[in-house]
VEXVEXZA-744072 format. One record per residue (C-alpha): residue in one letter; x, y, z; residue number from 1. Coordinates in pm, whole numbers. Layout:
BEGIN
A / X / Y / Z / NUM
...
END
This chain:
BEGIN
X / 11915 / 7845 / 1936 / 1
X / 11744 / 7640 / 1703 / 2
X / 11395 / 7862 / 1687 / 3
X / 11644 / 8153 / 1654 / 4
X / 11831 / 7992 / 1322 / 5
X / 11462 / 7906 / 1156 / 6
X / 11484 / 8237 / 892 / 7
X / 11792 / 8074 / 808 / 8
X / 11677 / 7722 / 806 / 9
X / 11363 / 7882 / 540 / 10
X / 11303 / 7699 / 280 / 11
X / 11593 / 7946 / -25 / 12
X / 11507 / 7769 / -318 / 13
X / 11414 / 7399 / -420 / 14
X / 11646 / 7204 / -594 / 15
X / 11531 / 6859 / -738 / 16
X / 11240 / 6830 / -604 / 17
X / 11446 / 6897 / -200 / 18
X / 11419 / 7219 / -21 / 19
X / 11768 / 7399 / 23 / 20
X / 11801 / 7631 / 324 / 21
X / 11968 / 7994 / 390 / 22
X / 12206 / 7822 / 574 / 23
X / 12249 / 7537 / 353 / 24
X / 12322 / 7813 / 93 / 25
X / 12557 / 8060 / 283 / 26
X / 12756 / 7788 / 393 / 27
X / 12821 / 7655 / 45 / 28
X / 12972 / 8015 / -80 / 29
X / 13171 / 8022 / 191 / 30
X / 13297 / 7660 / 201 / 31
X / 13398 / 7680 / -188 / 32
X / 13569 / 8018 / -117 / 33
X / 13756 / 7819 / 154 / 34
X / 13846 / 7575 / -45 / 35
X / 14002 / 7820 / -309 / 36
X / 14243 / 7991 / -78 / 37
X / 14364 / 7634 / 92 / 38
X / 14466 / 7526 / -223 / 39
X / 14657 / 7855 / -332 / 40
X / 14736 / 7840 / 83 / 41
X / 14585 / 8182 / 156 / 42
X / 14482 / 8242 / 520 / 43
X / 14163 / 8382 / 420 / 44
X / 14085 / 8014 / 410 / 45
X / 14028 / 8000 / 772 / 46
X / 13754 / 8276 / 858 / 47
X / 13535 / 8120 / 566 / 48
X / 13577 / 7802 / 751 / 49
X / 13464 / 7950 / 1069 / 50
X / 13147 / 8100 / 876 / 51
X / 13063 / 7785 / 644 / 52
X / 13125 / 7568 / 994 / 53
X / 12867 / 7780 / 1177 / 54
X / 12610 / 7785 / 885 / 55
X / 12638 / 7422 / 831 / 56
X / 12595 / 7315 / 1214 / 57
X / 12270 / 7473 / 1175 / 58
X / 12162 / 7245 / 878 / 59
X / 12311 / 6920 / 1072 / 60
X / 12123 / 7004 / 1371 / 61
X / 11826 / 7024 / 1185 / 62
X / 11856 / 6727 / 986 / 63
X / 12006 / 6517 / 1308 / 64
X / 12305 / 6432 / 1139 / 65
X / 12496 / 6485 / 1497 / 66
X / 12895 / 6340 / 1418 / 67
X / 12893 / 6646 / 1166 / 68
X / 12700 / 6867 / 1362 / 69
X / 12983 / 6832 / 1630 / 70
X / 13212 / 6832 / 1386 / 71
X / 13182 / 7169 / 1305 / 72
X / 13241 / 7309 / 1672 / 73
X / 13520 / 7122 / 1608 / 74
X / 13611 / 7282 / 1272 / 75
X / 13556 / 7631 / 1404 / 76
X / 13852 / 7549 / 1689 / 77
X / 14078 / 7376 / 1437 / 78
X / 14035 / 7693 / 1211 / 79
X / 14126 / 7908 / 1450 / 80
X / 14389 / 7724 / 1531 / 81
X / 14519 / 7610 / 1171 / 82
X / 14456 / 8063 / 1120 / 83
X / 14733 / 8138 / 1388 / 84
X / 14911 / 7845 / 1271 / 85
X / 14970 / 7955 / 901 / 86
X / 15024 / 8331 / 1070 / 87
X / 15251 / 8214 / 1319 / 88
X / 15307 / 7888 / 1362 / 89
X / 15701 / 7750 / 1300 / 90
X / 15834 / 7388 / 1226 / 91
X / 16065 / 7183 / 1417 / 92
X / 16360 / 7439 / 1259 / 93
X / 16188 / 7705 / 1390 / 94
X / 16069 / 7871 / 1069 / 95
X / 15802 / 7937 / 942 / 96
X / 15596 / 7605 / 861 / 97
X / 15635 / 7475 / 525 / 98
X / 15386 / 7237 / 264 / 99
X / 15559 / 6905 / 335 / 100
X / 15431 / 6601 / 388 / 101
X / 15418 / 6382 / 734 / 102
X / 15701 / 6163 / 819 / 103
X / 15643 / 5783 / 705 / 104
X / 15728 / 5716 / 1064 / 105
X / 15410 / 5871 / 1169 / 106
X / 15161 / 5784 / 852 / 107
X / 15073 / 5458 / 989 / 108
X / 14984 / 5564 / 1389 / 109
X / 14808 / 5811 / 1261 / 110
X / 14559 / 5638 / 992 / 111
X / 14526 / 5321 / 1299 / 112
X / 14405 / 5574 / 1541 / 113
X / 14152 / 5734 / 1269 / 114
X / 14008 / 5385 / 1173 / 115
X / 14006 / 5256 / 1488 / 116
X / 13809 / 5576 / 1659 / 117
X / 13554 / 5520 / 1341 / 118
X / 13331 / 5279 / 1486 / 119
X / 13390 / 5364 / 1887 / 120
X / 13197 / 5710 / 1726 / 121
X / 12948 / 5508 / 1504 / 122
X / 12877 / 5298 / 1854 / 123
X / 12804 / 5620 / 2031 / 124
X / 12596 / 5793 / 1780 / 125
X / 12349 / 5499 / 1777 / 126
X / 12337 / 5467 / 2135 / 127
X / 12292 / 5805 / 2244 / 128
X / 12164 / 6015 / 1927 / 129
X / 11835 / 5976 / 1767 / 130
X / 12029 / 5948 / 1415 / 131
X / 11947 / 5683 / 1134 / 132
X / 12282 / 5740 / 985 / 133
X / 12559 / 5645 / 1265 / 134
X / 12821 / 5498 / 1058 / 135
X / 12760 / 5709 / 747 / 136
X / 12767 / 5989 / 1023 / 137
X / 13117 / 5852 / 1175 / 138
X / 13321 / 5810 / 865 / 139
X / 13368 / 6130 / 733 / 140
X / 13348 / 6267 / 1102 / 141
X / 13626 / 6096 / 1219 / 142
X / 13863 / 6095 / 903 / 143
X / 13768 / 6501 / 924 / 144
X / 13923 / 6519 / 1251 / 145
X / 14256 / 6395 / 1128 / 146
X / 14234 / 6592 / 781 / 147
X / 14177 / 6946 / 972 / 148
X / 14473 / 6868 / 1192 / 149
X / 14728 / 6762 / 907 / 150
X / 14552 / 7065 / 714 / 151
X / 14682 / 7312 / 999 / 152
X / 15050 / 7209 / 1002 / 153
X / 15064 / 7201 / 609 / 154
X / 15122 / 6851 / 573 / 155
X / 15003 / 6751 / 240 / 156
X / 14890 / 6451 / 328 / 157
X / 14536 / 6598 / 452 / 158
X / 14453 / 6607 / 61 / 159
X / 14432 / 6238 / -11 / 160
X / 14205 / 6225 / 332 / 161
X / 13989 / 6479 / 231 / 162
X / 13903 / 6316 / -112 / 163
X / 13774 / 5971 / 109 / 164
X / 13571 / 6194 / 332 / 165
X / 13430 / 6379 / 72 / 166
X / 13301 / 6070 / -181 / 167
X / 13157 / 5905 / 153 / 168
X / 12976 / 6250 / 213 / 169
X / 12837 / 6278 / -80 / 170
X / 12648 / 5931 / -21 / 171
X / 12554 / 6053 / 351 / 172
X / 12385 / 6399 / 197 / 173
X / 12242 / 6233 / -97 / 174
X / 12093 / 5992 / 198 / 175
X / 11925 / 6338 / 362 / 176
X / 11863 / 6525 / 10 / 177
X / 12036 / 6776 / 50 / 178
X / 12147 / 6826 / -325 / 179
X / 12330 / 7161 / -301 / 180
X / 12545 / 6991 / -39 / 181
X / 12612 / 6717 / -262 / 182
X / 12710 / 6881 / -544 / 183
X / 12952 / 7084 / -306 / 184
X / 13120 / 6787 / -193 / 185
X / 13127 / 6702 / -547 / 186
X / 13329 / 7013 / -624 / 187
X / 13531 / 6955 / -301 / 188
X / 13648 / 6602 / -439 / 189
X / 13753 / 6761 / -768 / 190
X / 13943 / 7037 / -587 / 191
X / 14095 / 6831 / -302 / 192
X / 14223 / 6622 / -592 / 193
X / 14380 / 6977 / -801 / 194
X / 14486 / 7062 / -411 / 195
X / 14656 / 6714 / -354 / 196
X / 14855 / 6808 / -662 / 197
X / 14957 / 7146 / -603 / 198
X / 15026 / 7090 / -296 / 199
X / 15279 / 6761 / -330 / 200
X / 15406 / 6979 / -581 / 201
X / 15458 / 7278 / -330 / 202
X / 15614 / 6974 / -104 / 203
X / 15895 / 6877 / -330 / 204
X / 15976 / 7245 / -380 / 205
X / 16036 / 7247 / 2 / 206
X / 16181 / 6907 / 20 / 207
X / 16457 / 7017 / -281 / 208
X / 16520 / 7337 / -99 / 209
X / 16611 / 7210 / 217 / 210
X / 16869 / 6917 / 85 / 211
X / 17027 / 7160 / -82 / 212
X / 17060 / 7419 / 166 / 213
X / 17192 / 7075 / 386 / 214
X / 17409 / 7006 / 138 / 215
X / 17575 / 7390 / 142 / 216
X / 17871 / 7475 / 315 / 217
X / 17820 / 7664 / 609 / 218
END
């Protein structure tokens, strides 16, 4: 696979002095046009998630940066998953799911199972991968995982995530010089942060909406 991908992993342009790829290019459009429609919550969003998830697995691979390189196989399911979900997908009302944000009940199980499976992945990266970045590799990785999957089912929450896996990415990339990356997840902490917003503000729409319609007569 990988001697197939090498016209993509060809040397675009330079940029300070570091070479940046095809795919390291293609995957950048598409990742900044995903990021676009999540925070206006278009559905579009997904398919360029698909295609910036298969252009950057190329780039990981090549760079052995394997927790993100898996990550993306992971991505790509989550997408198409998190597609049907905002096409289909229903609450616990059985309409159609809303922006809200995750029950406090749940918040803290959720952030102790992302910490905790941070350095069990860090542990297997530098035991079985030839990386030299396992626990700059297992951060983002693992906080991704839980982002994409409160990303899916609307919860607002997967904003304030997003913004600690993207500042810990941009020291991983910067690590492997791979500038146009950086300055992408650059951008993405900006517009996760203009997302978190628009989104909590989407949130108390919903939350306002349904006391009231509680508080109707029926």
């Amino acid at each position: 696979l990988m001697e197939f991908a090498q016209p993509l992993l060809a040397a675009a342009f330079t940029l300070w002095g570091s070479p940046t790829s095809w795919a390291e290019l293609c995957g950048f459009v598409c990742a900044l046009g995903m990021t676009v429609c999540n925070i206006r919550v278009i559905v579009f969003a997904w398919p360029l998630a698909i295609a910036s998830s298969l252009f950057y697995m190329l780039v990981y691979a090549d760079g052995r940066v394997y927790g993100q390189m898996a990550l993306q196989l992971l991505f790509i399911t989550v997408a198409a998953w998190g597609w049907w979900q905002w096409l289909r997908g229903t609450g616990d009302d059985g309409r159609a799911i809303a922006v809200r944000w995750l029950p406090t009940r749940r918040r803290v199980p959720v952030l102790a199972a992302t910490l905790a499976a941070w350095p069990a992945m860090a542990w297997w990266l530098a035991n079985f991968t030839d990386t030299d970045v396992p626990w700059l590799d297992a951060f983002p990785t693992t906080l991704s995982i839980t982002a994409s999957l409160l990303l899916a089912r609307n919860y607002a929450d997967n904003w304030p995530l997003w913004i600690a896996v993207n500042l810990v990415s941009i020291a991983l990339f910067a690590v492997k010089q791979w500038w146009l990356t950086v300055l992408l997840y650059a951008i993405f902490t900006l517009t996760a942060a203009i997302g978190w917003h628009a989104w909590a503000r989407r949130a108390r729409r919903h939350a306002g909406s349904a006391a009231a319609e509680a508080a109707s007569p029926t």
